[in-house]
C-alpha positions as CSV (number, residue, x, y, z in Angstrom):
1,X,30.2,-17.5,27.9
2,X,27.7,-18.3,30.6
3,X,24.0,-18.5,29.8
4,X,20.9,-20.1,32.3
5,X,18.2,-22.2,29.8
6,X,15.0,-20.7,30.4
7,X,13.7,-23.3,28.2
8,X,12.6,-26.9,29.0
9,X,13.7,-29.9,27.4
10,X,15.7,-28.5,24.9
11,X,18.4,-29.9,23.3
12,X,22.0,-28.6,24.1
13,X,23.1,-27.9,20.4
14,X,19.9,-26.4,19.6
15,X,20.0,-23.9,23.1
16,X,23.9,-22.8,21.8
17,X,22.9,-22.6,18.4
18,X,20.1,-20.1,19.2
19,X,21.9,-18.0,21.7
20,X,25.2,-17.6,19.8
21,X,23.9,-17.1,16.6
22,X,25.6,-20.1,14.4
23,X,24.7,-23.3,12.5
24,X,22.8,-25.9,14.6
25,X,25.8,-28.1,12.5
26,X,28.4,-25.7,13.5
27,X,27.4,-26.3,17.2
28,X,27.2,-29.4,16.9
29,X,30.6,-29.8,15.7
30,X,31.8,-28.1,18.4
31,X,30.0,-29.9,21.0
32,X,31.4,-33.1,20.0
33,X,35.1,-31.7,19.7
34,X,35.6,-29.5,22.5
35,X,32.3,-30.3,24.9
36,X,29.6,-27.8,26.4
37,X,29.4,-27.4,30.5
38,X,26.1,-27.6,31.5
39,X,26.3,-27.4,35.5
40,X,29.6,-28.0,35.5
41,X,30.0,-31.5,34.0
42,X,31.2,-31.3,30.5
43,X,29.0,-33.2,27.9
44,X,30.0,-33.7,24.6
45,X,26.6,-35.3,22.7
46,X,24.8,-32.6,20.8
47,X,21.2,-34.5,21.8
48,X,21.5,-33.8,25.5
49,X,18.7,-33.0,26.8
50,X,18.8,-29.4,29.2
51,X,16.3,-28.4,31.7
52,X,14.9,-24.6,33.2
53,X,17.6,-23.6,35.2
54,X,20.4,-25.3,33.7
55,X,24.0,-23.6,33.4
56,X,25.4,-23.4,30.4
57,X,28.9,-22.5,29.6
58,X,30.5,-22.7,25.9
59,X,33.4,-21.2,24.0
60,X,31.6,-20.2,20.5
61,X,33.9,-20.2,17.7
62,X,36.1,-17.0,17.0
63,X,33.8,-14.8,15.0
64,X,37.0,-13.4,13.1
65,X,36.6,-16.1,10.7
66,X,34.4,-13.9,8.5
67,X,35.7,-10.8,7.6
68,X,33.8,-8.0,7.8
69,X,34.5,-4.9,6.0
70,X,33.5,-1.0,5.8
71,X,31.0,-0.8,3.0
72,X,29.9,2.3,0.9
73,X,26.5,1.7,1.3
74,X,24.0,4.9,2.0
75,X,21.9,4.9,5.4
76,X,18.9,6.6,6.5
77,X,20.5,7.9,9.9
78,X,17.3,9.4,11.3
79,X,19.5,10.1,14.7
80,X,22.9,10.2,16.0
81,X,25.6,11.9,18.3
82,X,28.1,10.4,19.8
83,X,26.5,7.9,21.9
84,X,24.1,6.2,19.9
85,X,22.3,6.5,16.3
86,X,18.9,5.2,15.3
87,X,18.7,4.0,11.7
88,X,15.8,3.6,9.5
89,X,16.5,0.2,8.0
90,X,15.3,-0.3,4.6
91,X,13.4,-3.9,3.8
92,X,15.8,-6.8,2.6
93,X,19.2,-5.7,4.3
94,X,20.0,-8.4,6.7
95,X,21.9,-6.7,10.2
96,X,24.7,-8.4,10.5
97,X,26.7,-11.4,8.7
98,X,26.1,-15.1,10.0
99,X,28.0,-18.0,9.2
100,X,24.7,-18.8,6.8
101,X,25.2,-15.2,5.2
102,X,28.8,-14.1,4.1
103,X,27.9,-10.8,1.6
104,X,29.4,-7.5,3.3
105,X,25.8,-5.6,2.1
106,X,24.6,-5.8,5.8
107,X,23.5,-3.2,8.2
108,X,27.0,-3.8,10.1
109,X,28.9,-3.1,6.7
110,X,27.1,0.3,6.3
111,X,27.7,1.1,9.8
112,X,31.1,0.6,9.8
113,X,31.5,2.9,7.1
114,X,29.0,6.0,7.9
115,X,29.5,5.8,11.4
116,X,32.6,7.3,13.2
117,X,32.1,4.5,16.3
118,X,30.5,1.4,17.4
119,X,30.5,-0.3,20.9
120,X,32.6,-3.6,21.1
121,X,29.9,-5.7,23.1
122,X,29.3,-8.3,20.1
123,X,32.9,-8.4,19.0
124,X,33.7,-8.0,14.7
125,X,30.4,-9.6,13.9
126,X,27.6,-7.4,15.4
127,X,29.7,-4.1,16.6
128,X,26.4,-1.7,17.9
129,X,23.9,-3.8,17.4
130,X,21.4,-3.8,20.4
131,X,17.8,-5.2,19.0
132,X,17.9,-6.5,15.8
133,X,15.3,-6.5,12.7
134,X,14.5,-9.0,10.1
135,X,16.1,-9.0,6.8
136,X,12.3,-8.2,5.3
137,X,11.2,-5.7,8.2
138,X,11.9,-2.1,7.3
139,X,12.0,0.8,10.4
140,X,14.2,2.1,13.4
141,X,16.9,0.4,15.1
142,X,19.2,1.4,17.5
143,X,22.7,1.3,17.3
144,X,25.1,1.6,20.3
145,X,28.6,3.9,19.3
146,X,30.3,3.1,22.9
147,X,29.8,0.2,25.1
148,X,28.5,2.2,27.9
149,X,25.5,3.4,25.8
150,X,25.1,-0.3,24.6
151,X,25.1,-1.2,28.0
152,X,22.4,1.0,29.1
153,X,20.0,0.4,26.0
154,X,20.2,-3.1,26.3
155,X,18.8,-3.1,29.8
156,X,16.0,-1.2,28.6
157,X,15.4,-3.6,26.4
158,X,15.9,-6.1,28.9
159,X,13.6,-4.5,31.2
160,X,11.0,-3.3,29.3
161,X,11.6,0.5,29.8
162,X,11.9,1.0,26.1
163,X,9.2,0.6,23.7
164,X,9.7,-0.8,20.2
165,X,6.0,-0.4,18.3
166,X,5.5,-1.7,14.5
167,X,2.8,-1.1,11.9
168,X,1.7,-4.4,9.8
169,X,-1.0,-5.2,7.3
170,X,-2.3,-9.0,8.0
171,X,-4.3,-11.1,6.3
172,X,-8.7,-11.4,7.1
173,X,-10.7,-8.9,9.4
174,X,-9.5,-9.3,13.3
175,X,-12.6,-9.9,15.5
176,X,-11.5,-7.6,18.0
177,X,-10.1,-4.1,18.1
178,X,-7.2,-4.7,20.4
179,X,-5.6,-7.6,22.7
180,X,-2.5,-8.9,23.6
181,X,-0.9,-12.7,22.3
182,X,1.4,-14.0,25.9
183,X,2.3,-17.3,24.0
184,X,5.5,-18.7,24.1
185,X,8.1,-19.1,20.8
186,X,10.5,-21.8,20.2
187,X,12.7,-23.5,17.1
188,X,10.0,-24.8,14.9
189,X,10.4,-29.0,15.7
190,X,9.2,-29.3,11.6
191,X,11.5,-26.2,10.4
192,X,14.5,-25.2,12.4
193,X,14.8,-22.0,9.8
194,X,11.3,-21.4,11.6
195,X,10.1,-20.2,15.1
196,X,6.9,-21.4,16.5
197,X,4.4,-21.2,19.3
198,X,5.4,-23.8,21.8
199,X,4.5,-24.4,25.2
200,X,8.4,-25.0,26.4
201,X,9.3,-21.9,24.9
202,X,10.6,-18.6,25.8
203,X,7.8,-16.1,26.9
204,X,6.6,-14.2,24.3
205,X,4.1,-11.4,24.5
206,X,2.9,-8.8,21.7
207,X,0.4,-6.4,22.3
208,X,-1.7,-5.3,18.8
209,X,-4.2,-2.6,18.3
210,X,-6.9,-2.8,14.7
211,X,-5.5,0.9,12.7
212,X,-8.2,0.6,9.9
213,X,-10.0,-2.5,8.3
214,X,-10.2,-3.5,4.4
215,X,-12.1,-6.3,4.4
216,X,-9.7,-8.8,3.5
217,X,-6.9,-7.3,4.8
218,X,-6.2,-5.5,8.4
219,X,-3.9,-2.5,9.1
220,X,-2.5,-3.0,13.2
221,X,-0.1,-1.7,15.9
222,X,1.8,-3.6,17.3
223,X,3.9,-3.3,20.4
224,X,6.6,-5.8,21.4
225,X,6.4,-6.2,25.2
226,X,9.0,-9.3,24.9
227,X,11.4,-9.3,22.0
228,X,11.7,-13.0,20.7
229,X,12.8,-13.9,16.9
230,X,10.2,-13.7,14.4
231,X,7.8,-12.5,17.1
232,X,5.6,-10.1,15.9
233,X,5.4,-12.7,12.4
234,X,4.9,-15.7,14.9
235,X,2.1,-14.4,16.7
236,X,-0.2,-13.0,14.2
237,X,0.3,-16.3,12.1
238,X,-1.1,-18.1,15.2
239,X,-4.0,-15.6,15.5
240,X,-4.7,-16.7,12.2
241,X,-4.2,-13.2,10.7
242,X,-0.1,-13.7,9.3
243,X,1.4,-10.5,7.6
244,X,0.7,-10.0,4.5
245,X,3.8,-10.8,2.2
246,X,5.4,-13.3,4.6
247,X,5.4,-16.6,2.9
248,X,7.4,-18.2,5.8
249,X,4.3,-18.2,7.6
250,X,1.7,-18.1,5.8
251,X,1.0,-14.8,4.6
252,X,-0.2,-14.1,1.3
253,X,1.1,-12.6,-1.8
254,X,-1.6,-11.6,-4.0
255,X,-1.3,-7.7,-2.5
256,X,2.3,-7.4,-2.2
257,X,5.0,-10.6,-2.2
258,X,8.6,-9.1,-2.0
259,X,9.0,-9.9,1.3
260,X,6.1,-9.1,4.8
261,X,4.5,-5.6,5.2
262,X,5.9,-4.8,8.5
263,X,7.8,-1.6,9.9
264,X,9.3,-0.2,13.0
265,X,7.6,3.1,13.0
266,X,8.4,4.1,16.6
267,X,10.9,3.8,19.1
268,X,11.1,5.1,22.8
269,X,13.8,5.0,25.0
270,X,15.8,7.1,27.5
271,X,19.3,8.4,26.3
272,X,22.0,6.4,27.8
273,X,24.1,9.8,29.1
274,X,21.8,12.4,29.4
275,X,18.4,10.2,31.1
276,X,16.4,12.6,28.6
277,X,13.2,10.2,27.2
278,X,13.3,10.6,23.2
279,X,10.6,9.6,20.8
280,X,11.7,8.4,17.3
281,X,9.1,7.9,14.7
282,X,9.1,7.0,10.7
283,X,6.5,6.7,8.3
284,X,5.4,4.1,6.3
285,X,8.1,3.1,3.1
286,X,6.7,3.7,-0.6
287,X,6.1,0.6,-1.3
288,X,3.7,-0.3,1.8
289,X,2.4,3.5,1.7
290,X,1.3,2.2,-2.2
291,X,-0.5,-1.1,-0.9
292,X,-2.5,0.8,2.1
293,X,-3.6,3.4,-0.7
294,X,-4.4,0.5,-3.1
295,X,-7.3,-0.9,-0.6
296,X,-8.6,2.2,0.2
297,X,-9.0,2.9,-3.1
């Protein structure tokens, strides 16, 4: 697989480790066994050192060494025919197995199972999946039953056509009622578990929008313009303002601390087959319902 760095000064095992979704060590390994092509000249230390613009072409390791099966799991299928479904995700299911996270209770497992299709695109690991949420966010995602309807919601994804909007409680009072954060995210150089703002990132940009204030705490809209990992969690950490819950960084716990307050409550996009524009919208869980009503009170 072929991919172009878009980050610079980066190094190789770190860029293939991000953008095939395995260990930094498992990439590593394979760097040094079998080599990476960057430009066409095969290197075979994991340090090396890419620039914007390099070419990078790698071989991941066959995903079929974990073995992913149908679960019995229920889902909250808030949409489906027979090109795509849009799932309400509950908080702490994690999408899709990882070569960090081998239990078949994932997203993928359930989908497997209630689902009578799923595009091919990302092979046995990630069947449908298009976007993907963390294990602690709740709300919509959408999930690809052909590849052709994969195909199509990916490019909106890709070019912004589709809108993915979240609702999060954060820490302290914003000063203003709306803006936007266009700051880059990277690997965290301290935590590579983490992301970070970082000037030789990837482009990140989040738009956010005050809902109601409580003092200590802020209710916000949030729309992802970009769709980098940990994004929406990155950039109101680096406002100062992290969601409450998420301990990873920096949010606190005293209101709620089983994992960050933050849902996908909307979803627009246009239907892969038909070109009809759909609207997809879910309210608040229980549990983050119960925290809003606690400050109001």
């Amino acid at each position: 697989m072929i991919h172009t760095v878009d980050t610079d000064r980066i190094r190789v095992d770190v860029f293939i480790a991000d953008k095939f979704a395995i260990s930094r060590s498992n990439a590593k390994t394979c760097i040094e066994k079998t080599g990476v092509s960057v430009n066409g000249i095969l290197r075979y230390k994991s340090g090396f050192e890419l620039r914007t613009g390099d070419v990078v072409e790698f071989c991941p390791p066959e995903p079929q060494t974990l073995e992913v099966k149908a679960e019995n799991i229920p889902l909250d299928i808030v949409y489906q025919d027979e090109w795509f479904a849009i799932i309400n995700k509950p908080q702490g299911m994690v999408v899709h197995q990882a070569s960090s996270y081998r239990k078949n209770d994932t997203l993928v497992n359930a989908l497997m199972y209630n689902l009578d299709s799923l595009s091919s695109i990302n092979g046995v690991i990630r069947p449908g999946i298009v976007h993907r949420l963390d294990k602690d966010t709740s709300g919509l995602i959408a999930v690809a039953k052909n590849d052709e309807a994969h195909k199509s919601l990916a490019a909106q994804i890709e070019k912004k056509t589709a809108r993915r909007i979240y609702i999060g409680l954060c820490d302290g009072n914003f000063k203003e009622d709306k803006g936007t954060v266009d700051a880059p995210i990277a690997r965290s150089k301290k935590d590579r578990k983490k992301m970070a703002v970082d000037e030789n990132g990837r482009r990140a940009v989040t738009h956010y929008e005050v809902i109601e204030r409580f003092g200590k705490y802020t209710l916000v809209r949030f729309e992802l313009e970009t769709g980098r990992t940990h994004q929406i969690r990155v950039h109101a950490a680096s406002l100062h303002h992290p969601i409450v819950g998420d301990e990873v960084y920096g949010g606190s716990t005293v209101l709620y601390g089983k994992g960050q307050l933050l849902h996908a409550t909307q979803l627009v996009l246009t239907h892969p087959h038909t070109g009809d524009l759909m609207s997809f919208n879910c309210p608040l869980p229980d549990y983050f319902r119960t925290a809003v009503e606690k400050l109001k009170k």
